[in-house]
C-alpha positions in Angstrom: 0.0 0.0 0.0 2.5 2.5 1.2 5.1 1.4 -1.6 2.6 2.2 -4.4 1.0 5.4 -3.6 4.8 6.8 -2.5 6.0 5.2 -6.6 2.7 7.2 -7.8 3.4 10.5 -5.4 6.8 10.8 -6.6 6.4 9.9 -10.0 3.2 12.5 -10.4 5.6 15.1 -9.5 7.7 14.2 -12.3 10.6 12.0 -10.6 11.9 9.1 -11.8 11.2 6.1 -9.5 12.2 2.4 -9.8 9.7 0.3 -7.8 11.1 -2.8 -5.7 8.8 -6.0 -5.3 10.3 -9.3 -4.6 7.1 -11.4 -5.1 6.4 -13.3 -6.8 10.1 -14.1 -6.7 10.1 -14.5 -3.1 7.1 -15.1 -1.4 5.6 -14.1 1.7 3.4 -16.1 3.7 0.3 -13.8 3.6 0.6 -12.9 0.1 -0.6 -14.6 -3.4 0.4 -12.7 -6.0 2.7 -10.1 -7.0 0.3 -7.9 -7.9 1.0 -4.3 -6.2 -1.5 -3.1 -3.2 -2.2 -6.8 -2.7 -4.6 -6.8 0.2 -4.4 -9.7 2.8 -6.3 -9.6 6.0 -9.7 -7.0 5.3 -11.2 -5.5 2.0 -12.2 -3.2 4.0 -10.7 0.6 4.2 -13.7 0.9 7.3 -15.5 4.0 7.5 -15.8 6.9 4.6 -17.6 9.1 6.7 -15.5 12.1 6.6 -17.0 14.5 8.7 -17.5 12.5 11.9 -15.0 9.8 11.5 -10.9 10.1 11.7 -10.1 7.5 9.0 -13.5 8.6 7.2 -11.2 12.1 7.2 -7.9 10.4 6.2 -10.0 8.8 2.9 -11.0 12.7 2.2 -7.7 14.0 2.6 -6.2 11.0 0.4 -8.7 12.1 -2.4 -7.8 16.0 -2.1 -4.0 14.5 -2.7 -4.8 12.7 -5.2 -4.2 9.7 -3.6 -3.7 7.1 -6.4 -5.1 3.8 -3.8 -8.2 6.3 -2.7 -8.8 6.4 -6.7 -8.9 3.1 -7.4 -10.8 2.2 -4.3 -13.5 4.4 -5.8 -13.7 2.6 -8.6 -13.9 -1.1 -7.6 -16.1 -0.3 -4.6 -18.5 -3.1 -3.3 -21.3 -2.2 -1.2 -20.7 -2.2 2.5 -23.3 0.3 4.3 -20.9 3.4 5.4 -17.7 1.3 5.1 -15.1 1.7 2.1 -14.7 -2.1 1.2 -13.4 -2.7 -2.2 -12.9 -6.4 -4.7 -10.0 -7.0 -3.6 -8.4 -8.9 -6.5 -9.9 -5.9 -9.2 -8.2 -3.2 -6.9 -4.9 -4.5 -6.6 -4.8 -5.5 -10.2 -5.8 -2.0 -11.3 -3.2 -0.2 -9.4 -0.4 -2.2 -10.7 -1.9 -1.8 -14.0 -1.6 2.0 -13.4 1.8 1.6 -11.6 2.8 0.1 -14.9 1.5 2.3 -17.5 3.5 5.3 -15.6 6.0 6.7 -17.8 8.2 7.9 -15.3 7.9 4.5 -13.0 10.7 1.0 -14.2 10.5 -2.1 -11.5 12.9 -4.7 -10.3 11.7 -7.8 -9.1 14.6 -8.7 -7.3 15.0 -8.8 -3.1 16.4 -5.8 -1.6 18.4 -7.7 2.0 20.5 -4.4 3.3 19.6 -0.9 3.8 21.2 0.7 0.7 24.1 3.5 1.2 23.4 5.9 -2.1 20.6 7.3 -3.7 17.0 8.0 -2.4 15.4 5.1 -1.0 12.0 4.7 1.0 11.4 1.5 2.3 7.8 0.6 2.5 8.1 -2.9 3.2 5.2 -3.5 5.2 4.1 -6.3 8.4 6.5 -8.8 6.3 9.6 -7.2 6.0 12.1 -10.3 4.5 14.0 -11.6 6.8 17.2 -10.2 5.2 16.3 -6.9 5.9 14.9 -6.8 8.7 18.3 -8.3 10.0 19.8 -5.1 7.9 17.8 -2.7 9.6 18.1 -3.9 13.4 21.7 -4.0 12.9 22.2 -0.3 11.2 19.6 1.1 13.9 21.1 -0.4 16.8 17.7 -1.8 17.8 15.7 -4.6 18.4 13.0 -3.8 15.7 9.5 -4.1 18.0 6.9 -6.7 16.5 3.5 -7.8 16.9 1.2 -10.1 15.7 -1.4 -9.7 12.9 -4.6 -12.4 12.2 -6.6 -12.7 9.2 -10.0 -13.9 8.6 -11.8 -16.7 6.6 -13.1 -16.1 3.3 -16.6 -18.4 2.1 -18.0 -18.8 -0.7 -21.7 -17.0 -1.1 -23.4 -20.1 -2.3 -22.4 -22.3 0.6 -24.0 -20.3 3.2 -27.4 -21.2 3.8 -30.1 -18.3 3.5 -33.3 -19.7 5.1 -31.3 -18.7 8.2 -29.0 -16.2 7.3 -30.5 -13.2 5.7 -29.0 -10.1 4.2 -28.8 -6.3 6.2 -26.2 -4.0 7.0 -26.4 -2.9 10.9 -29.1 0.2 11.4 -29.7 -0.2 7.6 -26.6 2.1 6.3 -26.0 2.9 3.0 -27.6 5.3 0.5 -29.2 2.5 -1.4 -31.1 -1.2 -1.2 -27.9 -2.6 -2.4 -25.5 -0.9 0.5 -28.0 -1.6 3.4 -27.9 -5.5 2.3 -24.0 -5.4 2.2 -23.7 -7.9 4.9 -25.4 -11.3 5.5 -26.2 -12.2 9.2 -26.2 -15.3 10.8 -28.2 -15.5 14.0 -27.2 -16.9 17.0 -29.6 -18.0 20.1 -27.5 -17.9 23.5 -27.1 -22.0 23.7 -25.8 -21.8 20.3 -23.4 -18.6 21.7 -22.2 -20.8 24.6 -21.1 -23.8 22.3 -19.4 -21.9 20.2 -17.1 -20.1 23.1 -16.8 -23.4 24.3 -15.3 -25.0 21.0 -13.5 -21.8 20.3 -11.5 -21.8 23.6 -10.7 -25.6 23.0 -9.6 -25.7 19.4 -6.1 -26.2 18.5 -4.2 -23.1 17.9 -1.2 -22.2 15.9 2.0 -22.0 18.0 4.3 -19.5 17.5 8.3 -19.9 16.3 11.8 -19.0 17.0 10.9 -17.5 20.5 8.6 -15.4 19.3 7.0 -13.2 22.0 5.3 -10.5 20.6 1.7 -9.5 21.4 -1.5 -8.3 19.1 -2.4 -5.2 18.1 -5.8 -4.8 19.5 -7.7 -3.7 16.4 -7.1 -6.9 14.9 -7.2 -8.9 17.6 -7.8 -13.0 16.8 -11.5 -14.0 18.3 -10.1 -17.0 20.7 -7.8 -13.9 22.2 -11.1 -11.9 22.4 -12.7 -14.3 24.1 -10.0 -15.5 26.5 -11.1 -11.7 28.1 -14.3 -13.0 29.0 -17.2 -14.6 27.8 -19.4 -12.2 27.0 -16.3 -10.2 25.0 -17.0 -11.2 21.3 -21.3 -10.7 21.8 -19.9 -6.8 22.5 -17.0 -6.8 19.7 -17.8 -8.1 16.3 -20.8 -10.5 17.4 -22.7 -7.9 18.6 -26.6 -7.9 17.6 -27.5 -4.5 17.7 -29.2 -2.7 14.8 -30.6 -6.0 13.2 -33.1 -7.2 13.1 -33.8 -11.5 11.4 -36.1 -11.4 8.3 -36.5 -14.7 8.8 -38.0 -14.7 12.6 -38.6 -10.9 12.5 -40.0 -10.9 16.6 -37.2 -12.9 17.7 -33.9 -11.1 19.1 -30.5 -13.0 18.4 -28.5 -13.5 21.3 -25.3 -12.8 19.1 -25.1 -12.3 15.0 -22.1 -13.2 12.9 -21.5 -10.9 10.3 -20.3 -11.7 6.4 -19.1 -8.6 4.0 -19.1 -9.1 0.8 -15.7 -9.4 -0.5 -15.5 -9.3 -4.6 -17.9 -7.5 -6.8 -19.7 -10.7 -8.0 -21.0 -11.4 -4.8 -19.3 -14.8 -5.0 -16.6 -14.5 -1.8 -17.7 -13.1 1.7 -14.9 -12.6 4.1 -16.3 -13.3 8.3 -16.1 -9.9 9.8 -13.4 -9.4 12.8 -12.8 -13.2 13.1 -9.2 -13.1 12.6 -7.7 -16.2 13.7 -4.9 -18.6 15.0 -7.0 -21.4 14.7 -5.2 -24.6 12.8 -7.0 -25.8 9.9 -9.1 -28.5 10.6 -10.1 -26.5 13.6 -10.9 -23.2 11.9 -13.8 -25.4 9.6 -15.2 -27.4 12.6 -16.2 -24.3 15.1 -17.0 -22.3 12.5 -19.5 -24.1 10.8 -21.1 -24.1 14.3 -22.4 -20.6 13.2 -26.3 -20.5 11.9 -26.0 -20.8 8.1 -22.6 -21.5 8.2 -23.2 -25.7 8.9 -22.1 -26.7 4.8 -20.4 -23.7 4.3 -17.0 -23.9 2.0 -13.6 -21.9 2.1 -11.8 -20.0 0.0 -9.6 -19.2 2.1 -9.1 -20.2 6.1 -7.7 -17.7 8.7 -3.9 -17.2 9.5 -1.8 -15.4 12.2 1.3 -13.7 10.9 4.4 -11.5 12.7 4.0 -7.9 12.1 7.5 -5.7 12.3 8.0 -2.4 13.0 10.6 0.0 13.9 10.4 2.5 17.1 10.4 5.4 14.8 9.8 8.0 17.1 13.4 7.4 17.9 14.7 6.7 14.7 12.8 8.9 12.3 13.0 12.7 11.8 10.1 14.7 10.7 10.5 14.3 7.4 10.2 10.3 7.8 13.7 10.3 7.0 16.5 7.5 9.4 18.2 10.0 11.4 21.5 8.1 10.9 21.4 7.6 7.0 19.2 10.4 5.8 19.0 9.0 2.6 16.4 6.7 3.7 13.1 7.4 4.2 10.2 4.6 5.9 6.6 4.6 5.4 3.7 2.4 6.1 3.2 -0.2 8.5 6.6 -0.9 9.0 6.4 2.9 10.8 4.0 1.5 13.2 0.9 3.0 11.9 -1.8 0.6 11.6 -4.5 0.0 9.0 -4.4 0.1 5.2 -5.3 3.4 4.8 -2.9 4.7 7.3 0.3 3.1 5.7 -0.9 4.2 2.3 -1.3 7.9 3.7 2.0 7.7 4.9 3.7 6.6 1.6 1.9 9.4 0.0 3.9 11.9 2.4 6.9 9.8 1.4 6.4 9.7 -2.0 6.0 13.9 -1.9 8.2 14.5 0.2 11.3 12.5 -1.2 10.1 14.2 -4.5 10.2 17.7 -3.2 13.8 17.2 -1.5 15.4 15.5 -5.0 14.0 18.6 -6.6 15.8 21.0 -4.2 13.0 21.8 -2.7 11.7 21.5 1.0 8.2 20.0 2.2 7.1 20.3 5.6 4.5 18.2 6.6 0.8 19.1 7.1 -0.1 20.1 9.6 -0.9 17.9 12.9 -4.5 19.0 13.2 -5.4 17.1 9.8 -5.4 13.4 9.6 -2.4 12.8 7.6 -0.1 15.2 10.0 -1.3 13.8 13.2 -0.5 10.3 11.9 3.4 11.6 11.0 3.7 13.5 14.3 3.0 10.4 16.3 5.5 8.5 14.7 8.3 10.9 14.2 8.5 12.6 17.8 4.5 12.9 19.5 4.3 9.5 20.6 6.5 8.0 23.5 9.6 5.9 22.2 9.5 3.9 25.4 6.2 2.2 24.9 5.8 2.8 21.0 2.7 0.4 19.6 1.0 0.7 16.3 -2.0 2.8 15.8 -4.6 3.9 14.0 -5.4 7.0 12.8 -8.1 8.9 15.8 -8.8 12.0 17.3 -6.9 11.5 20.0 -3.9 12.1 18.0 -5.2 15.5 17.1 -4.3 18.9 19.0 -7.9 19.8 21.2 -10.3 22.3 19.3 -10.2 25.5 20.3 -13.2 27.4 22.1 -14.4 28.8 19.0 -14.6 25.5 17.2 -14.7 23.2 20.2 -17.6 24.8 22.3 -20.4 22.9 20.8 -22.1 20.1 23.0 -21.6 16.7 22.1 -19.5 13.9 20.7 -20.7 14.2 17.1 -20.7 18.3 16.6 -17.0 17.8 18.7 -16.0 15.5 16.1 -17.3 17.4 12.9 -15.1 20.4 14.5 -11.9 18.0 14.3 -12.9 17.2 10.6 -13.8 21.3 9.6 -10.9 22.2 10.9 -8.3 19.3 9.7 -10.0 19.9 5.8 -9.2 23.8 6.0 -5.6 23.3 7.1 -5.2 20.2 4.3 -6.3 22.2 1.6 -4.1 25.1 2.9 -1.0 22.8 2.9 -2.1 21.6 -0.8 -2.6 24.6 -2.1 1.4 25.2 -0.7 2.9 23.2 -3.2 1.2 24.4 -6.5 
């Protein structure tokens, strides 16, 4: 994500770029293709509401930039209430077919395995950094590079999943139209049916982890048997929760808990199980989940998998212009920053890609400001958060300054929110309108 938007950034502004990509060459576990942009865990950039919502805001900003990902989003959207999901397969193929068709843009398919010494590099290499270099990086920093653990969820195919008791709505009805507020299908669960399923969940084999491998989760993406190891009643408040639906089937009956499918390619064929990352094995992963109502035949495209996430501690190591303090010439971005989410690593390759653009042609580009999405996001990571406990995180409004009386005196969560999003769009297009 971050790679490709900094290639298109940089490129855009009339600079030369050659793009890296090992794979298909070398693989990764998560990945399967070499397509660029490939997306692995979600098709889902979550919420596009941009006056109420912080990553709703980071889509808007992304769009003013001309955010190449944000564009092509647009245009394989699937229907997902007041989410930004996208075909997942269509999107990354059309922005390597853009990548490609860029004049200004050559690629190499071969494995980059040190930090290089000349020239102007950003490294954007994501939760799966190869091995190689992450050894190249923790020995030129001087630091153990911090690491988590990310899980991704089962995919099913549409005609598997049994409809006399699943039925289609998305939560409260979102969505402009018919299609959007049936994004989702919903498989009800009564609270027997709830228990048993806890019960399997906590005694299903899990994945063990390797070469000492300590690292935690991050807790937006937390797997379900981790969820539910916090209590019982933890995943019927997270992503089974069965507010704002209501079963078309037994219309007077309230579910106890309700699984919920998105659709996840624009035939309508593949629906991924929302927020059920796991670390499940296999043969466990198809035995407790076709516990779930509607889910008893159900078949797989793809089961659920637990990866290792790395990241470097760049408050420390980064300046403010995302550049490695100790080899200038270097510039991260993306998840390997420790921002979290796809939209957030793809914002920050767009700074990169600008920035490193602006500095090659002898010019200087400070970043936007922190009151708008994109700057918050950079100031955490280059100085705002604290080094000594550094996590990963997504772009909120906690990360932005606090409103001012003028703006902030308004009563309420919502109105407070819409004062963060006013404000952050002025200052955006201010800094845009900088560079032209």
């Amino acid at each position: 994500m971050a790679g490709s938007e900094a290639a298109w950034q940089a490129a855009q502004a009339g600079v030369p770029v050659v793009l890296h990509e090992m794979r298909p060459k070398v693989e990764t576990f998560a990945h399967r293709t070499g397509d660029f942009a490939e997306m692995v865990c979600s098709n889902s950039f979550r919420s596009d509401d941009d006056e109420r919502n912080a990553v709703g805001l980071l889509h808007w900003e992304m769009r003013a930039a001309s955010g190449l990902l944000m564009e092509m989003a647009a245009r394989h959207r699937l229907p997902a209430g007041g989410a930004l999901a996208v075909d997942r397969d269509a999107f990354s193929g059309a922005v390597t077919a853009a990548l490609r068709a860029h004049p200004l843009i050559r690629f190499s398919d071969d494995e980059v395995t040190s930090l290089p010494e000349h020239g102007h590099w950003i490294v954007a290499t994501g939760p799966l950094t190869s091995g190689a270099l992450a050894q190249s990086i923790r020995a030129h920093t001087g630091a153990e590079a911090l690491a988590f653990f990310d899980a991704i969820a089962p995919i099913v195919y549409a005609d598997t999943i049994n409809m006399e008791i699943a039925w289609k709505r998305s939560r409260y009805d979102k969505g402009e139209t018919l299609e959007e507020q049936t994004a989702y299908i919903n498989c009800p669960m009564t609270k027997p049916e709830y228990e048993a399923f806890i019960d399997a969940l906590m005694a299903a084999e899990k994945a063990e982890f390797h070469e000492g491998e300590t690292a935690g989760y991050f807790d937006g993406c937390l797997p379900i048997e981790v969820m539910a190891e916090r209590g019982r009643e933890t995943l019927r408040h997270g992503p089974m929760k069965p507010v704002g639906l209501t079963n078309a089937h037994k219309p007077e009956e309230k579910a106890y808990a309700v699984v919920q499918l998105r659709r996840d390619n624009a035939l309508g064929t593949l629906y991924n199980i929302v927020g059920f990352q796991t670390k499940m094995k296999y043969g466990a992963q198809t035995s407790v989940f076709k516990m779930i109502p509607g889910l008893e035949e159900a078949s797989f495209a793809r089961l659920g998998g637990i990866h290792r996430n790395t990241f470097i501690n760049s408050p420390t190591l980064l300046d403010t212009q995302m550049r490695l303090k100790s080899r200038p010439n270097i510039r991260f971005a993306g998840q390997i920053t420790g921002v979290e989410g796809y939209v957030e690593s793809a914002a920050m390759g767009l700074l990169a890609g600008r920035m490193a653009a602006a500095e090659i042609k002898g010019g200087d580009l400070p970043p936007p400001g922190f009151e708008t999405a994109m700057g918050s996001l950079v100031n955490h990571i280059t100085g705002g958060a604290e080094a000594k406990t550094f996590q990963p995180m997504n772009v909120n409004f906690g990360l932005f300054p606090p409103l001012e009386e003028a703006r902030g005196g308004r009563k309420g969560r919502k109105d407070r929110y819409k004062g963060y999003t006013d404000r952050a769009k002025e200052a955006f297009t201010q800094w845009l309108a900088g560079q032209s």
